[in-house]
C-alpha positions as CSV (number, residue, x, y, z in Angstrom):
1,X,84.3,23.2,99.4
2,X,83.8,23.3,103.1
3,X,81.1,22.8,105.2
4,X,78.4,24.9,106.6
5,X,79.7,28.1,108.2
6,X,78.0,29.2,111.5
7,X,77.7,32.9,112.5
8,X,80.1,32.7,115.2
9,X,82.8,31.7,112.4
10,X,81.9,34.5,109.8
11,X,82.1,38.4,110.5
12,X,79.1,40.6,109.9
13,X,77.6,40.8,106.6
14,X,79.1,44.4,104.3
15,X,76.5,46.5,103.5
16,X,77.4,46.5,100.1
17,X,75.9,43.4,98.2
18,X,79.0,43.5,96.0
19,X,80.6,41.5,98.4
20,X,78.1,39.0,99.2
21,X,78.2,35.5,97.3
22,X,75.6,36.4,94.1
23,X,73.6,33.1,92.2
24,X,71.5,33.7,89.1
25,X,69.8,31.2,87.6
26,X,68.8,33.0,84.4
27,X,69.7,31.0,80.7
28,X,70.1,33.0,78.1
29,X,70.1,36.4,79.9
30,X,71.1,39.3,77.3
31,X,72.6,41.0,80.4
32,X,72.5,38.9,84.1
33,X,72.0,41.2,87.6
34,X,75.3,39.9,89.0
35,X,77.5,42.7,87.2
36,X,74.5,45.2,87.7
37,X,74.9,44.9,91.3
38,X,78.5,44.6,91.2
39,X,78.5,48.2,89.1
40,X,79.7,51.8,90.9
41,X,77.9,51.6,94.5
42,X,75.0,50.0,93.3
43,X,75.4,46.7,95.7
44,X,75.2,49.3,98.6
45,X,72.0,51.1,97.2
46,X,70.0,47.9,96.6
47,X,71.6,46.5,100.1
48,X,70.3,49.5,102.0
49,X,66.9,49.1,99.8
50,X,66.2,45.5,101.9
51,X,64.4,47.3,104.5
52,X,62.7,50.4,102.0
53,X,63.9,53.6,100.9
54,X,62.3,56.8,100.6
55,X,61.3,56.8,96.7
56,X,63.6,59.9,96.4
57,X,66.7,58.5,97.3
58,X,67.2,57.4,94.4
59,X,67.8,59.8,91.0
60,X,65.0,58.6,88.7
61,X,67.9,57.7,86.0
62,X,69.4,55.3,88.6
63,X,65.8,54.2,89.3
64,X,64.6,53.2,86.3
65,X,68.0,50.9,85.0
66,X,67.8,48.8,88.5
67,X,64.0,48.7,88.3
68,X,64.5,47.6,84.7
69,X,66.7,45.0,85.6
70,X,64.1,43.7,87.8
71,X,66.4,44.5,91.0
72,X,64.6,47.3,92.9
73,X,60.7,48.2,92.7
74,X,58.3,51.0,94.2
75,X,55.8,50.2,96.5
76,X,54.0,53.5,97.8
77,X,56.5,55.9,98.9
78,X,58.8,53.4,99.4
79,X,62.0,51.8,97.2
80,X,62.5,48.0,98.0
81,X,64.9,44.7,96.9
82,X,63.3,42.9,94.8
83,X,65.5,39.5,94.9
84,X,66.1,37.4,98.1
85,X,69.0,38.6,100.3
86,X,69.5,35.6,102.7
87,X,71.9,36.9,105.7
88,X,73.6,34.5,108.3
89,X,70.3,34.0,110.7
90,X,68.6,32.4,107.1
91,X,71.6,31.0,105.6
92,X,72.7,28.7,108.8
93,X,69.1,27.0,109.1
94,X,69.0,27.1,104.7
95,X,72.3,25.1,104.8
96,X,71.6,22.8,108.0
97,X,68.7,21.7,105.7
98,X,70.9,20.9,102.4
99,X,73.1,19.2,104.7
100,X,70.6,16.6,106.1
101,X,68.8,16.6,102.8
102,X,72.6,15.1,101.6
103,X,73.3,13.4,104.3
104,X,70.1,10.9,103.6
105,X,70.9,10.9,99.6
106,X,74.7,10.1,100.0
107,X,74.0,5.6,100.5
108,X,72.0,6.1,96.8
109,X,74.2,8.2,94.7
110,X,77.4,6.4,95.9
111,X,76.8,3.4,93.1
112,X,76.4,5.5,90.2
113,X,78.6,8.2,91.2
114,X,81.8,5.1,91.6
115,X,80.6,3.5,87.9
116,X,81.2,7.4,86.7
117,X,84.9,7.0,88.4
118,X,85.4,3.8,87.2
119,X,84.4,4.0,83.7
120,X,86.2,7.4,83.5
121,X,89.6,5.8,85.0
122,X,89.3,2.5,82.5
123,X,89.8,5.6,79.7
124,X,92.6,7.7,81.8
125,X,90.8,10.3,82.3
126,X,89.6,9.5,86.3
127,X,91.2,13.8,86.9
128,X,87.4,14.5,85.3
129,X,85.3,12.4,87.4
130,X,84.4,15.4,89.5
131,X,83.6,17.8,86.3
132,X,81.1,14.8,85.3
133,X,79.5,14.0,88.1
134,X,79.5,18.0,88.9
135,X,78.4,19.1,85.7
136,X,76.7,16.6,84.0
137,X,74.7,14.9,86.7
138,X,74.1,17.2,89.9
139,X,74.3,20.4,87.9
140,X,72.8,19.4,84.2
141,X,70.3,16.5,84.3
142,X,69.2,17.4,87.9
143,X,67.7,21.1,86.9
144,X,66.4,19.0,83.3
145,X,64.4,16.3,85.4
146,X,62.7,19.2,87.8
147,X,62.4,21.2,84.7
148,X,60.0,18.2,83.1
149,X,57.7,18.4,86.3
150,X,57.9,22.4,85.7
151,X,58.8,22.7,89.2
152,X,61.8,25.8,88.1
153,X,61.5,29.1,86.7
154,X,60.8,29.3,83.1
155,X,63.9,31.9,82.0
156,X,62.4,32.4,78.0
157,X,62.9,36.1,77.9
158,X,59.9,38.2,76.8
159,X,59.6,41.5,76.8
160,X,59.1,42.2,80.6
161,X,61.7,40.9,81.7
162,X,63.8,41.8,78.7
163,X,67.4,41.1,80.2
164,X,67.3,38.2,82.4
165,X,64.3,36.4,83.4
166,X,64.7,33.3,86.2
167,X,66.1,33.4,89.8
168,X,68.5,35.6,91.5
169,X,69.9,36.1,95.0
170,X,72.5,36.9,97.4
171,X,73.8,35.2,100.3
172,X,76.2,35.4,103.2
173,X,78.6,33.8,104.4
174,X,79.9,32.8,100.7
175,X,81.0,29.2,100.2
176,X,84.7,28.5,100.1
177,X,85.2,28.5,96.1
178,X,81.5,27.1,95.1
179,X,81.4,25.3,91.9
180,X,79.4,26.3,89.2
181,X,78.6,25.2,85.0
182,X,79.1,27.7,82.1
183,X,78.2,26.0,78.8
184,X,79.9,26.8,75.1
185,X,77.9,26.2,72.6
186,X,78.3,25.0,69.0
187,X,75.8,22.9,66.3
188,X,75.1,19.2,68.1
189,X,78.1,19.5,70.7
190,X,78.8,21.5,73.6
191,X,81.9,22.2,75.7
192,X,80.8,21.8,79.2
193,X,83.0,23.9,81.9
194,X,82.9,23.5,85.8
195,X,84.2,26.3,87.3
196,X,84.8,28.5,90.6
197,X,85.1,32.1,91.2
198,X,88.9,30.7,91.0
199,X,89.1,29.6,87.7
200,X,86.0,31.4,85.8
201,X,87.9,33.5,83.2
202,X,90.5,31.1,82.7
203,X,88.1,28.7,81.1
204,X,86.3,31.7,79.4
205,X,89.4,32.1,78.2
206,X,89.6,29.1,77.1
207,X,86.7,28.3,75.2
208,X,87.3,31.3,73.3
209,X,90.6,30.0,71.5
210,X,90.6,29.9,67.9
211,X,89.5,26.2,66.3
212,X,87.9,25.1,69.2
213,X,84.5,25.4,67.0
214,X,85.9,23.4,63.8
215,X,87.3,20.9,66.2
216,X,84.1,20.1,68.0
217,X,81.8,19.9,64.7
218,X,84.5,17.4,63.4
219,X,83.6,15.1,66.4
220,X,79.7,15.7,66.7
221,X,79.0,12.4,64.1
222,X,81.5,10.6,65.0
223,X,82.3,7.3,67.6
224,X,85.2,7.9,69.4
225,X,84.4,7.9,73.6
226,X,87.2,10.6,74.0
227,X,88.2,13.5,71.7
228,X,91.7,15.1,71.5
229,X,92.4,17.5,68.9
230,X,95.7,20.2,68.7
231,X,94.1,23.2,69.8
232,X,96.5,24.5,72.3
233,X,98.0,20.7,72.4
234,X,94.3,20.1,74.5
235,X,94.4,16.4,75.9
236,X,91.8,13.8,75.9
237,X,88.8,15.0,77.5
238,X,85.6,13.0,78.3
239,X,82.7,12.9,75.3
240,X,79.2,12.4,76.7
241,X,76.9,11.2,74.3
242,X,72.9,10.5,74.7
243,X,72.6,7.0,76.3
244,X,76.3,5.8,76.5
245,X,77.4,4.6,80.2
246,X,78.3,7.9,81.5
247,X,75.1,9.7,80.7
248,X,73.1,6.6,82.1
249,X,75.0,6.6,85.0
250,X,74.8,10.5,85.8
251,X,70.7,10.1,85.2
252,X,70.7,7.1,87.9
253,X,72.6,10.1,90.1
254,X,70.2,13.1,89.8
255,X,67.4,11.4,89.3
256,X,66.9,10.8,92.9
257,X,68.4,14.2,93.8
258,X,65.3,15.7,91.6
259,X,62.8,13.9,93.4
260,X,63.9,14.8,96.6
261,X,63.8,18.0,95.6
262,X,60.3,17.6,94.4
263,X,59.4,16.3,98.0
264,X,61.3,17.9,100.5
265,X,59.1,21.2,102.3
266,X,60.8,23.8,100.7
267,X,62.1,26.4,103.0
268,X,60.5,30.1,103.7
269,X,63.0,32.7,101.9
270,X,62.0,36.1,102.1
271,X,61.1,37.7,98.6
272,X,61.6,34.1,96.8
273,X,58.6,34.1,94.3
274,X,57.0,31.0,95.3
275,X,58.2,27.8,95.7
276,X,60.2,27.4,92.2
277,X,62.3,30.1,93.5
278,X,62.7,28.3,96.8
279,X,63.4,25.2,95.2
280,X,66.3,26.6,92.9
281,X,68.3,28.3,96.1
282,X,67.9,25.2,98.1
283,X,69.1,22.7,94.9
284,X,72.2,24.7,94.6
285,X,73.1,24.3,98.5
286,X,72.4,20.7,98.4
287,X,74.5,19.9,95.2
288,X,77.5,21.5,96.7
289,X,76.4,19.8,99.6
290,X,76.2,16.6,97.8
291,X,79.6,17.1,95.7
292,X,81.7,17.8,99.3
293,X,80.5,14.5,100.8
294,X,81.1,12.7,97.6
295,X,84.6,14.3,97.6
296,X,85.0,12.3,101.1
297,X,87.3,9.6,100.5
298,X,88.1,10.6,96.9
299,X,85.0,9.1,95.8
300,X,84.7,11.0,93.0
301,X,88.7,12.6,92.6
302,X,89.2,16.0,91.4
303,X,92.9,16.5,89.1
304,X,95.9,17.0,91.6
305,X,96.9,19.7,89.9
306,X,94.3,22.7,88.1
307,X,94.3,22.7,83.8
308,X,91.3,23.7,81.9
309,X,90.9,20.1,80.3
310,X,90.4,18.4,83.9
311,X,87.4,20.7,84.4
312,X,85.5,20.6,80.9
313,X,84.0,18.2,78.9
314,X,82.3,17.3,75.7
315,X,78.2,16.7,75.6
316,X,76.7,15.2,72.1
317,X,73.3,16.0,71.1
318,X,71.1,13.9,69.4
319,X,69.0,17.3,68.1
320,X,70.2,20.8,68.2
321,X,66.6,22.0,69.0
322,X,66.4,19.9,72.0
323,X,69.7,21.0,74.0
324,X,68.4,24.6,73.1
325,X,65.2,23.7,75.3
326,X,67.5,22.5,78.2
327,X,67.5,24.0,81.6
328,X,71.0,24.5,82.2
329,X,72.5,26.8,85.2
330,X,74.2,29.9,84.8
331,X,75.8,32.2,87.0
């Protein structure tokens, strides 16, 4: 991941949104925005759209689909984005904050993010520390500790929004390879994968294999701290349970991430809906703010060389209803 980009190092933003790097932060979307805007020429209608278009520049056919998906709305005469669009002049002073924001949170997430290392290496398995600390602690049990103070979107879908309901934006420049969590879900276990724009549909294609369901119910009761099973000859992996020293240790790291985030003055974004909006686009800088500086060093390693297994995990639920009522992110 690299470090904040200045507008001297970047060219000038496309006009087509397409390009730009797209978030959403919408669980259990029927149909998220990303592809929407990514669709046809669409990412240059709703770009040009920032600044209003005549309401007749649009077909109405066009018009109603992106006003359905909550991405363009009328106001008077006028056609306008609905969703944040955060060019270079916002983005610099959005990052410069997550960076300083880091920068003072580093000295206390250092102990629990080495334990994580080391209680991950004492199994063999120190090529996941990253894809714990990633996507169970800064990614996971950060967004579940703001979402106890209610201080995030709600993303329950009713029937205005009925595709996506949450946070969406674009931004530009993009992050060099941003991670990110995707989540595959089966009765009392979940396969947890950290991903980048790299190595998304690799792990979608993994999770996808035959027997990896049968597998991860046979492991759901039981006591072993790593699973291995021969689906695609997959290799240990880690298996986080509620309350064992990994999960402890990755609630002692976003705990004080959340509170921060609770605390810090939450930057003006043009269009965010209030300060839950504001607060999801600057948590996602500062976690990959947070996971470059604690890649300094090799603090927490990331696997020499890419495979699926060094960048998934298992989680263990206690109750099926509760991990259903988790705030989890999804791109």
């Amino acid at each position: 991941m690299d470090r904040t980009q200045s507008t001297t190092e970047t060219p000038e933003p496309p006009d087509d949104l397409a390009l730009w790097e797209l978030h959403a932060w919408c669980l259990g979307a029927v149909q998220p925005p990303g592809p929407v805007v990514r669709r046809g020429d669409n990412g240059r209608l709703i770009h040009a759209a920032r600044n209003g278009l005549d309401r007749h520049a649009i077909d109405e056919t066009r018009m109603a689909e992106l006003e359905h998906m909550h991405l363009l709305e009328r106001s008077g005469d006028e056609i306008r984005t609905t969703f944040p669009i955060i060019g270079p002049q916002a983005a610099a002073p959005l990052r410069r904050h997550a960076r300083i924001l880091a920068e003072k949170l580093l000295a206390r997430l250092t102990d629990p993010a080495t334990r994580i290392r080391d209680h991950l290496t004492s199994q063999g398995l120190t090529g996941h520390t990253f894809a714990v600390v990633f996507g169970h602690a800064l990614d996971g049990l950060m967004w579940s500790s703001l979402a106890g103070h209610c201080a995030i979107p709600d993303t329950r879908l009713t029937s205005d929004p009925p595709f996506w309901n949450g946070t969406f934006w674009a931004i530009w420049p993009p992050r060099e390879n941003p991670a990110g969590v995707n989540e595959a879900r089966f009765p009392g276990t979940t396969l947890v994968m950290v991903w980048t724009t790299r190595t998304e549909e690799r792990l979608k294609s993994f999770a996808r294999q035959p027997g990896l369901e049968a597998a991860f119910r046979s492991i759901a009761a039981g006591s072993a701290p790593t699973f291995s099973h021969g689906v695609d000859n997959l290799p240990r992996i880690p298996v986080i349970r509620p309350g064992d020293p990994l999960d402890l240790q990755s609630q002692a790291l976003a705990r004080p991430v959340a509170d921060a985030l609770l605390s810090t003055p939450l930057p003006a974004i043009e269009r965010a809906r209030g300060p839950h909006d504001a607060r999801i686009i600057l948590g996602h800088e500062l976690i990959w703010e947070l996971a470059d500086l604690l890649q300094v060093g090799s603090l927490i390693p990331r696997s020499a060389s890419w495979t699926p297994a060094s960048n998934i995990f298992l989680r263990t639920e206690s109750d099926w209803t509760q991990l259903r009522e988790r705030y989890i992110i999804g791109t």
